[in-house]
LOKENU-690394 format. One line per field, with one value per residue (C-alpha): x, y, z. Coordinates in nm, 3 decimals, padded with zeros to 5 digits. Layout:
N
x [X  ...]
y [Y  ...]
z [Z  ...]
//
This chain:
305
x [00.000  00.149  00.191  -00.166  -00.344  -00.267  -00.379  -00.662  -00.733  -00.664  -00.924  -01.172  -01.155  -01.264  -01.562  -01.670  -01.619  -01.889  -02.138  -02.114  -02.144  -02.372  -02.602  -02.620  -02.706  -02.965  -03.147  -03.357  -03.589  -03.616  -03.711  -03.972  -04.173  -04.234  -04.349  -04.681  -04.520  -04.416  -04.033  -03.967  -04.152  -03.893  -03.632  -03.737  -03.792  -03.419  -03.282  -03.422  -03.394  -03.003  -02.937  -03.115  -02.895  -02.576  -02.693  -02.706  -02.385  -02.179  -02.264  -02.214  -01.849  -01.824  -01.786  -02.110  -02.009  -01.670  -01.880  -02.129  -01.826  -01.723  -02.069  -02.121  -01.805  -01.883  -01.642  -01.741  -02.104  -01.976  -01.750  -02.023  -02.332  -02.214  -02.181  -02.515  -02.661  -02.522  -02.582  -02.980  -03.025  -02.893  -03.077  -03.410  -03.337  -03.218  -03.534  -03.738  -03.583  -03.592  -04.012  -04.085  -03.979  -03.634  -03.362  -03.209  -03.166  -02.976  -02.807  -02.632  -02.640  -02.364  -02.211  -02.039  -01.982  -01.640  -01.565  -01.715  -01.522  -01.202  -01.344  -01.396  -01.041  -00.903  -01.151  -01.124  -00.816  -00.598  -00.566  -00.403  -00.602  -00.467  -00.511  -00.749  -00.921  -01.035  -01.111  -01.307  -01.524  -01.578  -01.770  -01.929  -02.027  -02.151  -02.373  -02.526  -02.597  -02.702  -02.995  -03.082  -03.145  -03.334  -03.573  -03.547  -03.492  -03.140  -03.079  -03.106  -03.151  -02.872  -02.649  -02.787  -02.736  -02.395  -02.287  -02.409  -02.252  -01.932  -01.976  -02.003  -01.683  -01.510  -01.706  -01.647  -01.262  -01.182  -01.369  -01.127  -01.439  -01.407  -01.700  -01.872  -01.883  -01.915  -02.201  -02.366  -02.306  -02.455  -02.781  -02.806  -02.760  -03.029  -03.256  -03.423  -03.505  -03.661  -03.908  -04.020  -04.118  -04.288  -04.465  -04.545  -04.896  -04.788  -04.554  -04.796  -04.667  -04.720  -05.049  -04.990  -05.294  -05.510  -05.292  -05.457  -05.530  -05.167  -05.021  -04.920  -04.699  -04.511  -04.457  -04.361  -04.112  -03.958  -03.945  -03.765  -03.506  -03.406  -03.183  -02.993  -02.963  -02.830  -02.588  -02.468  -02.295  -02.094  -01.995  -01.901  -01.750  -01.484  -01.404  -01.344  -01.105  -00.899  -00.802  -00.732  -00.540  -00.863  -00.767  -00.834  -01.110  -01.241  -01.295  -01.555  -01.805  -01.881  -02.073  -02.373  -02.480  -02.466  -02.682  -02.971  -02.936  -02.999  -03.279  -03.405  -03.456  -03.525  -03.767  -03.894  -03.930  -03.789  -03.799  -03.437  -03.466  -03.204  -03.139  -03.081  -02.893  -02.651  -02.600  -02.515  -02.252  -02.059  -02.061  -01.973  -01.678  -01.573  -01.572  -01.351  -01.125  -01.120  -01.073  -00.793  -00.602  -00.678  -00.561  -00.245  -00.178  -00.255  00.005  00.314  00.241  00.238  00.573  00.793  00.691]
y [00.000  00.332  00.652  00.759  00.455  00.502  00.825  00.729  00.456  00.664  00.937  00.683  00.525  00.769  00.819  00.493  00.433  00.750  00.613  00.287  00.413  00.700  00.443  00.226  00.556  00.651  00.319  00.357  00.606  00.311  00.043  00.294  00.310  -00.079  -00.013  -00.170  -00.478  -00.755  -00.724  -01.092  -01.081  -00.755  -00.966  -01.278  -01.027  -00.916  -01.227  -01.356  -01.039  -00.986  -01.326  -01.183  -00.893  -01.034  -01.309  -01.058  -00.892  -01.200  -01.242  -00.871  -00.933  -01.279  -01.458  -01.614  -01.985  -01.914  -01.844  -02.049  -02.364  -02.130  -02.173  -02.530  -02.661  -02.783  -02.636  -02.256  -02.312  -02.473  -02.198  -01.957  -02.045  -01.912  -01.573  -01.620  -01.660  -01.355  -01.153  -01.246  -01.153  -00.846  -00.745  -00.857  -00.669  -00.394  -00.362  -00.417  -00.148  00.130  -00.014  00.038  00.314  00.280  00.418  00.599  00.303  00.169  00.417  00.399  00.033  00.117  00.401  00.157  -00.129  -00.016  -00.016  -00.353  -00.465  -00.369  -00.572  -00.898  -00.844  -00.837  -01.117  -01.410  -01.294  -01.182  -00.865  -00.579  -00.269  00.038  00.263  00.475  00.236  00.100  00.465  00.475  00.189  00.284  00.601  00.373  00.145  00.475  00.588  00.263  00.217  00.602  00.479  00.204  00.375  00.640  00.420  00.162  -00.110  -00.216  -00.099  -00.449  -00.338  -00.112  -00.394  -00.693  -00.459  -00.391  -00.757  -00.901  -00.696  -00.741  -01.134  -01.165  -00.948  -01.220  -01.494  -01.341  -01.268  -01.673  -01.749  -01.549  -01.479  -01.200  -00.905  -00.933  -01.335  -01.416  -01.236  -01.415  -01.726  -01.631  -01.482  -01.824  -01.999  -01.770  -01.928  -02.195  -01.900  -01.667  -01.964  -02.018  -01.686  -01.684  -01.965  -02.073  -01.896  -01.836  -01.625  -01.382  -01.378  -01.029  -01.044  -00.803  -00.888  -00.697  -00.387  -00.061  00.032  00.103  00.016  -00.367  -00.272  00.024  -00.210  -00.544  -00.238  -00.171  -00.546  -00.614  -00.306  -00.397  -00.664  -00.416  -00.180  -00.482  -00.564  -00.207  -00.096  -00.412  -00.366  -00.024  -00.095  -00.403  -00.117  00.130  -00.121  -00.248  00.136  00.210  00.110  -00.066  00.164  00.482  00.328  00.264  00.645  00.646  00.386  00.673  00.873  00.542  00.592  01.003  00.970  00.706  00.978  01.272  01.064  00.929  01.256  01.524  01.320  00.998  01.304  00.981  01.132  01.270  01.410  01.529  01.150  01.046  01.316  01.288  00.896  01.002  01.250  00.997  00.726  01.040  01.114  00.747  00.748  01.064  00.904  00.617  00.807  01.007  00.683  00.517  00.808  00.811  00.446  00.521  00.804  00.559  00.281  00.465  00.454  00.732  00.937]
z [00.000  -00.112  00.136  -00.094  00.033  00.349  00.396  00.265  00.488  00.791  00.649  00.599  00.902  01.167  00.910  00.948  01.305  01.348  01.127  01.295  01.637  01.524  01.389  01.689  01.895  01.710  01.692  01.931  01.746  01.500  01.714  01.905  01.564  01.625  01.971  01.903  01.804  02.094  02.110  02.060  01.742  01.644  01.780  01.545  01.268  01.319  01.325  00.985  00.804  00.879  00.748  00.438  00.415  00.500  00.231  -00.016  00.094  00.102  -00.290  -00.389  -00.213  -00.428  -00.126  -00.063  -00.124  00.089  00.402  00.310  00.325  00.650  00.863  00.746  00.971  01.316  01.500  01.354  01.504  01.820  01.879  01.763  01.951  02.301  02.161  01.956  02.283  02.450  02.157  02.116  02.490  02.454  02.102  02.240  02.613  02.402  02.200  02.498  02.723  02.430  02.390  02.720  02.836  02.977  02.719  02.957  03.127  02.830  02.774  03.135  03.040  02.718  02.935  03.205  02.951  02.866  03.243  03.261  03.006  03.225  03.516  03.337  03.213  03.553  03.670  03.388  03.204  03.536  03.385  03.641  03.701  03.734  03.999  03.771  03.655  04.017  04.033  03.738  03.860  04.223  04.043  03.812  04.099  04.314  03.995  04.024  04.383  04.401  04.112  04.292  04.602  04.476  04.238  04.529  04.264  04.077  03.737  03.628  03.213  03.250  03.409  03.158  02.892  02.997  03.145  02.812  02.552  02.815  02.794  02.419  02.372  02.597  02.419  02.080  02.130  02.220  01.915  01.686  01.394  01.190  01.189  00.950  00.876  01.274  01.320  01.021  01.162  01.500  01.337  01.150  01.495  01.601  01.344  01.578  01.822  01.572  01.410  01.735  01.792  01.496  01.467  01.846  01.943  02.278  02.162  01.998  01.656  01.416  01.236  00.958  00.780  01.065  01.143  01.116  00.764  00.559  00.850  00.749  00.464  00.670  00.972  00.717  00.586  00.928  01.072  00.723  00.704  01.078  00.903  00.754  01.078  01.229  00.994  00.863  01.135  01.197  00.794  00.935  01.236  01.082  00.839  01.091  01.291  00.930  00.957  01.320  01.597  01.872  02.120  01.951  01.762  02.144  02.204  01.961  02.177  02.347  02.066  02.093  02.440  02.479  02.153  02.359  02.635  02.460  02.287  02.589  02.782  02.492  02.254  02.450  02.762  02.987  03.387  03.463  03.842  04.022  04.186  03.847  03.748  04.027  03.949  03.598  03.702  03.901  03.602  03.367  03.652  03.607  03.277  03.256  03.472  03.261  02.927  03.071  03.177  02.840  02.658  02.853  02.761  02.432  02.392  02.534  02.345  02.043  01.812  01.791  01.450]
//
């Protein structure tokens, strides 16, 4: 790659970490126009459509029949379906938190994730913390206990939320699976879920045929596009990280979640007293913290120029 190319690639990059992460913030207006659909049926609907999308993807690229030979080996779905798992939890909580009311929840949920993601590190990879980083997640931890006080109830969407997407990055790290093609393979592991949904009665499947008048073909329209909002931004996001080192392209998380908050409390018009307000200052302290330290590692690990 010539000194052209690689300026290139380290424009483009930046670009499409944003519109991944801007994409995943702004989701939750999305999903809300589906609010008066169950969210396991969304979740179903998401499931089969981004296995539609990435099917069509995978033959624009040429490369259909290569994953195709990829997700038919046993020890690519064995390796997969813990991370399938993890993943479809935290879609359908996801869906059902923004649905009923709690984004802001959610969005605290994807604020301490990165400072989860430290803690598992220390816990299941014996990982050292740094002093600011034990820091970071004493605030964090404070935030939380502060909400749960004051709602008298745990945050238990903001820490599922957070634990799960936590969980698959360890599950999905052992596996080794690239972005795009990994994912693929978990929405196809998915499969047995989503038919399930669909087809079992107790589960309330979509009747489209008696929706409010025009309103079949607009909601069949949004069930069906939520394939490619699912797959898009991890297109965008294995882009983003071909073209930057992980731990700047780790800054960016932070553009999702301020989105869902700003979402939450200016459009949905969530509740965001001064109890709340307070908890969200101390994870926002954390996080500074954290950011600081992380930037700091950043800067000495980086090569001399």
């Amino acid at each position: 790659m010539n000194s052209g190319q690689l300026r290139a690639a380290g424009n483009s990059g930046p670009m499409y970490a944003i519109a991944a992460y801007a994409t995943w913030g702004f989701v939750p207006l999305y999903w809300r126009e589906l609010r008066h659909i169950p969210p396991l049926q969304i979740l179903a609907h998401r499931i089969v459509w981004s296995i539609f999308f990435f099917t069509v993807l995978f033959f624009l690229r040429r490369s259909l029949s290569q994953w195709l030979s990829f997700a038919r080996q046993p020890d690519t779905l064995k390796k997969s379906l813990p991370s399938a798992i993890a993943i479809g939890i935290n879609w359908g909580l996801y869906i059902y938190a923004v649905n009923s009311g709690h984004a802001l929840e959610s969005s605290l949920g994807y604020f301490i994730n990165p400072i989860f993601n430290v803690l598992i590190g220390a816990l299941f990879f014996k990982e050292t913390l740094t002093r600011a980083q034990w820091t970071a997640f004493a605030f964090a931890a404070s935030g939380v206990a502060v909400m749960t006080v004051a709602a008298g109830k745990v945050p238990w969407i903001a820490l599922s939320l957070a634990g799960t997407f936590s969980l698959y990055g360890v599950l999905r790290k052992k596996t080794g699976l690239s972005g795009t093609g990994g994912t693929a393979v978990e929405s196809v592991l998915l499969i047995p879920l989503a038919a399930a949904l669909l087809f079992s009665p107790q589960f309330a499947p979509v009747d489209v045929i008696n929706l409010p008048a025009g309103g079949n073909l607009t909601t069949l329209l949004l069930l069906s596009l939520g394939g490619a909002l699912t797959a898009l931004p991890l297109v965008w996001f294995a882009e983003a990280a071909q073209r930057m080192p992980l731990s700047v392209l780790g800054f960016y998380q932070y553009i999702s979640p301020t989105f869902q908050f700003l979402i939450a409390v200016f459009i949905f018009k969530e509740s965001f007293d001064e109890n709340k307000f307070f908890a969200f200052l101390l994870i926002w302290s954390g996080l500074a913290i954290f950011i600081f330290d992380s930037l700091k590692r950043v800067r000495v690990v980086q090569p001399a120029s």
